[in-house]
Backbone as CSV, one residue per row, in Angstrom:
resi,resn,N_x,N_y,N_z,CA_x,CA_y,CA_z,C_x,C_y,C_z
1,UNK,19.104,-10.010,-14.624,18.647,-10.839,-13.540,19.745,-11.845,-13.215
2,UNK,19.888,-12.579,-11.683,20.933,-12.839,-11.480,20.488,-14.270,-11.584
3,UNK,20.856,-15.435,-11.217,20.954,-17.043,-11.309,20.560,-16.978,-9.539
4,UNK,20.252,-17.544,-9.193,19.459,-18.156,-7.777,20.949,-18.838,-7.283
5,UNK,21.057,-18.192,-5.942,22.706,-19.066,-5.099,22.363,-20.605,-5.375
6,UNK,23.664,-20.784,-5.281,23.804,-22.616,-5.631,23.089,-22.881,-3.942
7,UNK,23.723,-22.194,-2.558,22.856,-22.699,-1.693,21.184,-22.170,-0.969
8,UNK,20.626,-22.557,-1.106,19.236,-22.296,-0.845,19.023,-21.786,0.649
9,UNK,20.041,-22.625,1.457,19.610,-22.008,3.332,20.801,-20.977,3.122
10,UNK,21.546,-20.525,2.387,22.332,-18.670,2.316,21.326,-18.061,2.474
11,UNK,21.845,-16.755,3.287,20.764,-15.687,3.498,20.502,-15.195,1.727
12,UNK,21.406,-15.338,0.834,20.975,-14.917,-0.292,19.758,-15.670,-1.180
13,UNK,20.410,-16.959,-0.701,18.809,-17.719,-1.302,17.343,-18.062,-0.434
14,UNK,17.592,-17.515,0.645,16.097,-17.013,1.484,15.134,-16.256,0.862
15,UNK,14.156,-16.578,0.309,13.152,-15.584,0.071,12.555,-14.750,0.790
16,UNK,12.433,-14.964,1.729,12.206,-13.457,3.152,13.024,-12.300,2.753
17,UNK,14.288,-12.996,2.605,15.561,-12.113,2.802,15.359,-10.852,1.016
18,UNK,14.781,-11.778,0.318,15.201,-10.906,-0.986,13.830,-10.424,-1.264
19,UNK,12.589,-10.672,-0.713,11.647,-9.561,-0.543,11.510,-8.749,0.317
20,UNK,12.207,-8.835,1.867,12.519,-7.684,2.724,13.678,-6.711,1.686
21,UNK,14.431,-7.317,1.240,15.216,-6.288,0.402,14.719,-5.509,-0.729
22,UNK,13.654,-6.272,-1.241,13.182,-5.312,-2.255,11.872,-4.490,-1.452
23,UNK,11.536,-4.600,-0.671,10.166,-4.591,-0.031,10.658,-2.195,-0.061
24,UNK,12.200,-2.961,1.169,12.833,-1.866,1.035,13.591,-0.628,0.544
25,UNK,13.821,-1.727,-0.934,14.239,-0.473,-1.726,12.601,0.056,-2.606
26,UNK,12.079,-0.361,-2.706,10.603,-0.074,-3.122,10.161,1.425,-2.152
27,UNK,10.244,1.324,-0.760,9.994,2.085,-0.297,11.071,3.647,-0.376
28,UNK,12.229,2.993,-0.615,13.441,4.229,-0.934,12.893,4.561,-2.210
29,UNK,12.491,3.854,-2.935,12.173,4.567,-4.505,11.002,5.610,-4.353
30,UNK,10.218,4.930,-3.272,8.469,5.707,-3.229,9.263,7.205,-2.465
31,UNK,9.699,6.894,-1.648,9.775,8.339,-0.755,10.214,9.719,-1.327
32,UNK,11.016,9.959,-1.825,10.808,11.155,-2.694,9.860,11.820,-3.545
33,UNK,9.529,10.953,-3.905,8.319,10.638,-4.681,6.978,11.318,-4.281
34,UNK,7.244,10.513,-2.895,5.690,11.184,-2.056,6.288,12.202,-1.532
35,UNK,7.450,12.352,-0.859,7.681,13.295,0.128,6.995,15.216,-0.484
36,UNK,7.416,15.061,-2.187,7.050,16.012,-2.616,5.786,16.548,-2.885
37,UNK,4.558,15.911,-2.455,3.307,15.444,-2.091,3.107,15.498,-0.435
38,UNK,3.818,15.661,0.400,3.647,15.570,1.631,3.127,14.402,2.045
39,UNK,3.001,13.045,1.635,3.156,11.845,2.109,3.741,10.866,2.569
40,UNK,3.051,10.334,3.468,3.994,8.810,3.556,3.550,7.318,3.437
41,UNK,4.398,6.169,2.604,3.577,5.166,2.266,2.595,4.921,2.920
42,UNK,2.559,4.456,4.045,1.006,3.920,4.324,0.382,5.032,4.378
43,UNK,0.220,6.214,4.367,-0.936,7.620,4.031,-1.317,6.973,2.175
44,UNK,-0.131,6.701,1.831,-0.435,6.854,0.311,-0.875,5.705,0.050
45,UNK,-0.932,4.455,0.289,-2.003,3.808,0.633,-3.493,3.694,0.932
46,UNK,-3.158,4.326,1.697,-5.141,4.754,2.341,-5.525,5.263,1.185
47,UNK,-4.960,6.568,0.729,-5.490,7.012,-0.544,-6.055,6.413,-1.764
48,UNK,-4.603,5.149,-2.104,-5.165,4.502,-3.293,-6.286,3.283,-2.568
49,UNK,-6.528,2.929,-1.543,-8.180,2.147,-1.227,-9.082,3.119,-1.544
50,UNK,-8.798,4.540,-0.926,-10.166,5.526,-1.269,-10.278,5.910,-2.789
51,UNK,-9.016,5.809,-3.514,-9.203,6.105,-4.787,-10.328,4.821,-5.400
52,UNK,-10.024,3.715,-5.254,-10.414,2.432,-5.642,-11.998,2.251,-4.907
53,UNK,-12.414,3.222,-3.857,-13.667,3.337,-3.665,-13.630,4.269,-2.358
54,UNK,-14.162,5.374,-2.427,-14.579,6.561,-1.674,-15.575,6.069,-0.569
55,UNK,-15.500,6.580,0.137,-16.429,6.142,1.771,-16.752,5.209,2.548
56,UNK,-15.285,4.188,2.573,-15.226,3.171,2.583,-15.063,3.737,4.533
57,UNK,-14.893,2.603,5.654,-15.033,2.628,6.396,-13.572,2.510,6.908
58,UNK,-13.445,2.856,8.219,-11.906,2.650,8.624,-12.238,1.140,8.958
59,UNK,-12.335,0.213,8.908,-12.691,-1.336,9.262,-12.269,-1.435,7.568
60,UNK,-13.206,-1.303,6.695,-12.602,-1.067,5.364,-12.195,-1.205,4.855
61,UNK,-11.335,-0.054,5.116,-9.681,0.378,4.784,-8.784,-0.517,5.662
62,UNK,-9.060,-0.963,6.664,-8.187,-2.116,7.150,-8.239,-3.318,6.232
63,UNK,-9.368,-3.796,5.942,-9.758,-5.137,5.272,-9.391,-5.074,3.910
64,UNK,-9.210,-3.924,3.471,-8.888,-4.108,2.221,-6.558,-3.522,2.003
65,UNK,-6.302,-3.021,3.205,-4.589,-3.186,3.651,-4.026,-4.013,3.969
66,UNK,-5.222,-5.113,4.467,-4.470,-5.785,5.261,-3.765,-5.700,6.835
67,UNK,-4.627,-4.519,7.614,-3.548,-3.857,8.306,-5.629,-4.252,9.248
68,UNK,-4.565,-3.764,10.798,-5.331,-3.512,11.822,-6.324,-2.053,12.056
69,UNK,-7.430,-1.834,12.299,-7.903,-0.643,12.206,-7.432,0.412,13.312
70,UNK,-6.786,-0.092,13.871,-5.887,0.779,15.097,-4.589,0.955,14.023
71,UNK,-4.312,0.649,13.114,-3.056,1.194,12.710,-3.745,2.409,11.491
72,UNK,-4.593,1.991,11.188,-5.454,3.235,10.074,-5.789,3.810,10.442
73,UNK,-6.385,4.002,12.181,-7.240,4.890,12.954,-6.135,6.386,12.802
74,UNK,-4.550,6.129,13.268,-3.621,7.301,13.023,-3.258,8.206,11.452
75,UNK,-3.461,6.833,10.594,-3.142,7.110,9.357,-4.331,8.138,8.818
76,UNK,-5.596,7.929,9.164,-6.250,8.783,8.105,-6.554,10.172,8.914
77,UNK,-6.521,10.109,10.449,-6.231,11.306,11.190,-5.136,12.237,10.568
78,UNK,-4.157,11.918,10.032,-2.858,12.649,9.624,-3.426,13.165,8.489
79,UNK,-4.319,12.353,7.650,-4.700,12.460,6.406,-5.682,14.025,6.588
80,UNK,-6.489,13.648,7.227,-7.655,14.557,7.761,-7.019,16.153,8.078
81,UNK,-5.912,15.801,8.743,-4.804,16.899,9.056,-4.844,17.636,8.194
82,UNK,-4.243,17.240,7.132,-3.905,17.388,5.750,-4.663,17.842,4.621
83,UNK,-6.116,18.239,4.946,-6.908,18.663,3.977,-7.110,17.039,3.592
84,UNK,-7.239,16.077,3.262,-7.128,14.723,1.988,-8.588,14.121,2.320
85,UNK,-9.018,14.061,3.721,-9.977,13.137,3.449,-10.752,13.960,5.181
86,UNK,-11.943,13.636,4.877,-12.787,13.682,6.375,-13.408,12.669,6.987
87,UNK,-13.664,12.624,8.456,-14.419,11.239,9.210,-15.482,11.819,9.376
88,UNK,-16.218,10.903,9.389,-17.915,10.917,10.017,-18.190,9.864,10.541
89,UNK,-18.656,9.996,11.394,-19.377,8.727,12.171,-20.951,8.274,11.546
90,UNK,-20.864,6.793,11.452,-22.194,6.389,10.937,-23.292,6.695,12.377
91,UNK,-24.572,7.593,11.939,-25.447,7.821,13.282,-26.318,7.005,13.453
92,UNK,-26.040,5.922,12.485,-26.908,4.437,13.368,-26.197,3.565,13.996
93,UNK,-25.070,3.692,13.956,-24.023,2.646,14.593,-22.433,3.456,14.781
94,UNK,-22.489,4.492,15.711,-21.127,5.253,16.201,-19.602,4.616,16.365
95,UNK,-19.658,3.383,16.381,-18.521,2.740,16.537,-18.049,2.926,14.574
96,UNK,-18.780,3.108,13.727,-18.565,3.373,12.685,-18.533,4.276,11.963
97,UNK,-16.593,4.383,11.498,-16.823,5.744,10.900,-15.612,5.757,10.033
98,UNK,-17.178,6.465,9.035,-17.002,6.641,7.296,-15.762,7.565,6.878
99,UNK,-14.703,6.980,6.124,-13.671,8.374,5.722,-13.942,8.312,3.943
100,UNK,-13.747,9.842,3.669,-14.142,10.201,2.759,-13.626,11.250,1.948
101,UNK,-13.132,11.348,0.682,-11.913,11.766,0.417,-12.379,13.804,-0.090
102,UNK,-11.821,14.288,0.109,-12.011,15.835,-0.142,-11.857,15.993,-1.148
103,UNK,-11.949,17.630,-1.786,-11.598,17.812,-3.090,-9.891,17.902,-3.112
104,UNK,-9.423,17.968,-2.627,-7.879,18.031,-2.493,-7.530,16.663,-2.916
105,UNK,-8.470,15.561,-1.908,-7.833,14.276,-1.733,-8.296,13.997,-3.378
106,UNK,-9.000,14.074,-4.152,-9.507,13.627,-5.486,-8.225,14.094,-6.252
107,UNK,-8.442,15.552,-5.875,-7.149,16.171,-6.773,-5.563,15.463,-7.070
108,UNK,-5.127,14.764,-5.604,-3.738,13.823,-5.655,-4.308,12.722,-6.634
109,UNK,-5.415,12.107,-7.082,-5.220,10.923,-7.353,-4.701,10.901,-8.718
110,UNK,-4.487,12.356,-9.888,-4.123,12.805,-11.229,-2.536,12.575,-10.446
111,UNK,-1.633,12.871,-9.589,-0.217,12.903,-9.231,0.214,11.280,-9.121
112,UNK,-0.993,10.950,-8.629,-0.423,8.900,-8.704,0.132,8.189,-10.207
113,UNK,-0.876,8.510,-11.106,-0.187,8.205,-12.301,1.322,8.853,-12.579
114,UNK,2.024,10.138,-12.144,3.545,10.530,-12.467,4.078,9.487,-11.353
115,UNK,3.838,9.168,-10.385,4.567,8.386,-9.617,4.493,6.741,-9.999
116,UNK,3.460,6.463,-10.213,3.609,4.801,-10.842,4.492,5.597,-12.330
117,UNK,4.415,6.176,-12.630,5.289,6.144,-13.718,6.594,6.430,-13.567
118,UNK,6.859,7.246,-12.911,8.426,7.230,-12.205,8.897,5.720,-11.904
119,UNK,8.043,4.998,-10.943,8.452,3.669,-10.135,8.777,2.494,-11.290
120,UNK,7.831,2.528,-12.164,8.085,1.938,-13.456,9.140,1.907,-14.016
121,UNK,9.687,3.189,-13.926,10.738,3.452,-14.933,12.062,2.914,-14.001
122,UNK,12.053,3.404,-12.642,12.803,2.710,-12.144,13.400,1.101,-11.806
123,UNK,12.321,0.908,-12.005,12.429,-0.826,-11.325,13.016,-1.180,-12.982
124,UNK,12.932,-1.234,-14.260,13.977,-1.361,-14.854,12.694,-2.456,-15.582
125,UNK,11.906,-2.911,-15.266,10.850,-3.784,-16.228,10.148,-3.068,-16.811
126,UNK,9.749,-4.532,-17.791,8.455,-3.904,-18.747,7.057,-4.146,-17.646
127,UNK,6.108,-2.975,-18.088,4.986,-3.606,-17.508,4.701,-4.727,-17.682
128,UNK,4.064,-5.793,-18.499,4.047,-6.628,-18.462,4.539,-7.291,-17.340
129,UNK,6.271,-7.174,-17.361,6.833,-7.912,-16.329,6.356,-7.737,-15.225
130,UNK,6.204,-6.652,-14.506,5.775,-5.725,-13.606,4.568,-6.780,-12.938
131,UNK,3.334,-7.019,-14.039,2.181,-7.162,-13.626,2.312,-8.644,-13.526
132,UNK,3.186,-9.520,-14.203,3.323,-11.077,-13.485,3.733,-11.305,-12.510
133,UNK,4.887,-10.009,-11.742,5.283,-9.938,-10.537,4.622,-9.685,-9.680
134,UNK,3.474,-8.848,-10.206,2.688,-8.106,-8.802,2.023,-8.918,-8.364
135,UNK,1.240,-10.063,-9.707,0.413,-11.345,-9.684,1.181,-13.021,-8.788
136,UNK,2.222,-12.732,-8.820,3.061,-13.444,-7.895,3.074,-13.320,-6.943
137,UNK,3.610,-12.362,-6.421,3.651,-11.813,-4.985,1.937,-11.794,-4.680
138,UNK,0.589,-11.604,-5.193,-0.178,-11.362,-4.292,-0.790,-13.270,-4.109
139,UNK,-0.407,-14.220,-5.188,-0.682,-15.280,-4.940,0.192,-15.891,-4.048
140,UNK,1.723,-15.704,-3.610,2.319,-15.990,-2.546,1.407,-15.466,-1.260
141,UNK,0.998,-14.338,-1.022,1.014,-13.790,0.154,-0.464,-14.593,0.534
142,UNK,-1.464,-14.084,-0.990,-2.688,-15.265,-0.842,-2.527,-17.057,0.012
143,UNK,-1.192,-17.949,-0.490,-0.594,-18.940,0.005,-0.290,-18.582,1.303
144,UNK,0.635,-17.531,1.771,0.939,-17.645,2.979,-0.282,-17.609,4.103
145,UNK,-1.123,-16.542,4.017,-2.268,-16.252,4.802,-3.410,-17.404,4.930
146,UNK,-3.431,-18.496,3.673,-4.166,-19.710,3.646,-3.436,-20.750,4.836
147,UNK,-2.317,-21.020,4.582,-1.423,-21.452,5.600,-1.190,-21.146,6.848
148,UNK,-1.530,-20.031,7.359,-1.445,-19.646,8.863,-2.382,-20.393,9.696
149,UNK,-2.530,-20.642,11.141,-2.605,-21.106,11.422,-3.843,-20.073,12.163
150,UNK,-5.181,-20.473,12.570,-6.320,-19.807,13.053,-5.608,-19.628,14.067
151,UNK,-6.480,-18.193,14.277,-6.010,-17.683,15.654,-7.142,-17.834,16.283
């Protein structure tokens, strides 16, 4: 690990700057990874919300990404493509609709463990370390989103 730049406004001592950089090599590490799986991060995403609970709603699956349901609305269509998961519309309320993972889509979730274990091995920490980092970053992002300003 390196020592923090002596100056703080360097693009090196920006923290934007050195989690867009890792944000990105994170994603160079994932892509092979998935590619051999026929995925792509945010597909593999959706997955691990449905892994973490099956028939969750595309509203949902937004609320629990973080993401807009117009950006999941494409993602789990591709998915659907794909054998991984199916939509249904709730028939008491049509604007709502249930995705739900196939036997295929169950089947990837045994391939997630070789890939967190690959990623592990890469990033060069111990778990442990791993999991104070992950606990960092989600209490930063927790901070940032407290801080925004109502829309």
């Amino acid at each position: 690990m390196t020592d923090a730049p002596s100056d703080p406004l360097s693009l090196e001592g920006q923290l934007c700057f050195a989690l867009y950089g890792a944000s990105m090599a994170m994603g160079r590490a994932y892509k092979p990874l998935l590619d051999a799986i026929g995925l792509t991060f945010p597909q593999y995403l959706v997955l691990q919300a449905l892994w973490e609970g099956d028939g969750r709603t595309i509203g949902g699956l937004a609320e629990r990404l973080s993401l807009e349901s117009s950006t999941i609305t494409p993602l789990v269509k591709r998915l659907e493509t794909a054998g991984l998961v199916t939509r249904e519309r709730n028939a008491r309320d049509e604007r709502q609709v249930f995705v739900t993972l196939t036997d295929h889509g169950h089947v990837l979730k045994t391939e997630r463990a070789c890939i967190t274990e690959a990623i592990v091995t890469k990033t060069g920490l111990a778990v442990a370390e791993l999991q104070t980092l992950t606990a960092q970053m989600h209490a930063l992002r927790r901070a940032l989103v407290d801080a925004a300003p109502a829309d």
